[in-house]
C-alpha positions in Angstrom: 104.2 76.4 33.2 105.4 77.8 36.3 109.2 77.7 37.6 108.6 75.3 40.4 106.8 73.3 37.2 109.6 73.3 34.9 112.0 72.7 37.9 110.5 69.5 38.9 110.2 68.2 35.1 113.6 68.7 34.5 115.2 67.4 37.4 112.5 64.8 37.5 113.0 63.5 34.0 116.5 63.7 34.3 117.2 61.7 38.0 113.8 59.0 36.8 115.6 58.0 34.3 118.8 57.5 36.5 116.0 55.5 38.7 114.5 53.4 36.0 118.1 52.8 34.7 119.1 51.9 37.7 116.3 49.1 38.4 116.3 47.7 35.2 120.5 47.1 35.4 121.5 44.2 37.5 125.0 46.1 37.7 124.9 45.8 42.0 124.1 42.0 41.4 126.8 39.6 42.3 127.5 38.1 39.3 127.1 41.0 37.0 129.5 42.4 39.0 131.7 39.8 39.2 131.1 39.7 35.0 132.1 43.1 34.4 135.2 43.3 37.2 136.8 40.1 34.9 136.4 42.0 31.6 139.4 43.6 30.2 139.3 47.2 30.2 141.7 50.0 29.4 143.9 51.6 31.5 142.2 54.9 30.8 139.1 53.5 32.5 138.0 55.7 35.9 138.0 53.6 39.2 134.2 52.7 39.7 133.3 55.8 42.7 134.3 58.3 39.7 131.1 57.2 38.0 129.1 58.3 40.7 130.9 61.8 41.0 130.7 62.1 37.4 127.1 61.5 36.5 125.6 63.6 39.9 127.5 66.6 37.6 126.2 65.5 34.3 122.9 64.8 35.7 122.7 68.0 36.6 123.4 70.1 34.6 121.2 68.0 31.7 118.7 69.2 34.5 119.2 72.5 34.5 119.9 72.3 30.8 116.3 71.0 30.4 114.9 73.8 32.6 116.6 76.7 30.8 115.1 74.8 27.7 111.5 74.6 29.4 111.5 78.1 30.7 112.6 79.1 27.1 109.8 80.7 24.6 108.2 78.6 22.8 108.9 77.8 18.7 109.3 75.3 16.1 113.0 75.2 17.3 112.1 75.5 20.7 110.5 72.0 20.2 113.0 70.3 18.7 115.8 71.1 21.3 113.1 69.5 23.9 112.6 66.5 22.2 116.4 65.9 20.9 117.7 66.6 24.8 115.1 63.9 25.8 115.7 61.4 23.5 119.5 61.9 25.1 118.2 61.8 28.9 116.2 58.2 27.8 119.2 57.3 25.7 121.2 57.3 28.8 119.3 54.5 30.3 119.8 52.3 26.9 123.4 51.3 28.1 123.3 49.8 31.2 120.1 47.3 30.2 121.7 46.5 27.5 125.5 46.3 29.1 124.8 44.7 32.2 121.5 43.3 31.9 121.9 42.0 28.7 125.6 41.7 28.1 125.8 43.0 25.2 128.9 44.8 24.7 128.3 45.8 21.2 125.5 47.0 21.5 126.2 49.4 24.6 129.1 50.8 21.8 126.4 51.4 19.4 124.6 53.2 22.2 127.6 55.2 23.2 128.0 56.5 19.2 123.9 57.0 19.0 124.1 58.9 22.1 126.9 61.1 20.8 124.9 62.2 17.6 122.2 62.8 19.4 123.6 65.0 22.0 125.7 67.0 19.4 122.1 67.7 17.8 120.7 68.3 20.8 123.2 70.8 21.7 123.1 72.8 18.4 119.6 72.9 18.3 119.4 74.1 21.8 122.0 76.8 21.2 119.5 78.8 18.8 116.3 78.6 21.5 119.4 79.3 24.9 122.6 79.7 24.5 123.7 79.0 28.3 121.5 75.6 27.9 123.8 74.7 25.1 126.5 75.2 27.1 125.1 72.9 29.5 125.1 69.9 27.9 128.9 70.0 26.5 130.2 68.4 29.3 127.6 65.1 28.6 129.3 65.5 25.3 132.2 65.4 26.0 132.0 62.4 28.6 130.2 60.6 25.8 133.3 60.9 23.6 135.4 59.7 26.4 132.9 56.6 27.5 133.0 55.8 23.8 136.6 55.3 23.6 136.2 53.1 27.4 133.7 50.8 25.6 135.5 50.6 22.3 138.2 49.3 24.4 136.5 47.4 26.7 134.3 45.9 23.5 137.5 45.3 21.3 139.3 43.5 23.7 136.3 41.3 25.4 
């Protein structure tokens, strides 16, 4: 595929599934809002406009991961680090049905731990096919970690 190709089915993959997230969470309505403001969370837990900052970074640079990744040569490997960085992309829009949608607080844990498995996967796997893609994807690791620990607390103490 060309650049422009890869470009757009990175970025597009990666911000559609922000989108499709996005509609399928009722987290701007009124009483889901109202819901989740009345939960008890840590102290640790960033002030709600951090999210946004946050996830414009880790959006994109799973983006640009997942162009490196496209515009890398094809293999068996090559293949795998697709699929595995997908399944984290789509895993992304797991927690919020299921949080805010569904209220179900155990479950978005379980998310948070499945999405952390599968993004350390993702990232070894894609470190054998590009190296700077890898990199990439550490900080998405490394916030999964830290939203773990928010929604352990925030599940624990709800």
């Amino acid at each position: 595929m060309g650049r422009l190709v890869d470009a757009v089915l990175a970025a597009g993959t990666v911000f559609g599934v922000q989108y499709a997230a996005r509609e399928i969470s009722p987290a701007d309505d009124p009483s889901t809002r109202q819901w989740y403001n009345r939960l008890n969370k840590p102290y640790f837990n960033p002030p709600g406009p951090a999210y946004a900052v946050i996830w414009t970074l880790l959006d994109g640079l799973l983006a640009w991961s997942g162009y490196r990744l496209l515009r890398a040569e094809k293999s068996c490997c090559w293949t795998m680090a697709l699929v595995l960085w997908a399944l984290c992309v789509a895993g992304v829009a797991g927690f919020p049905f299921f949080v805010f949608r569904k209220r179900q607080l155990g479950t978005g844990l379980a998310i948070c731990v499945g999405l952390i498995m599968m993004s350390g996967a993702s990232i070894c796997t894609a470190h054998r096919v590009d190296c700077k893609a890898a990199s990439m994807q550490v900080p998405f690791f490394v916030w999964l970690v830290f939203a773990t620990c928010i929604q352990e607390e925030i599940w624990r103490r709800n």
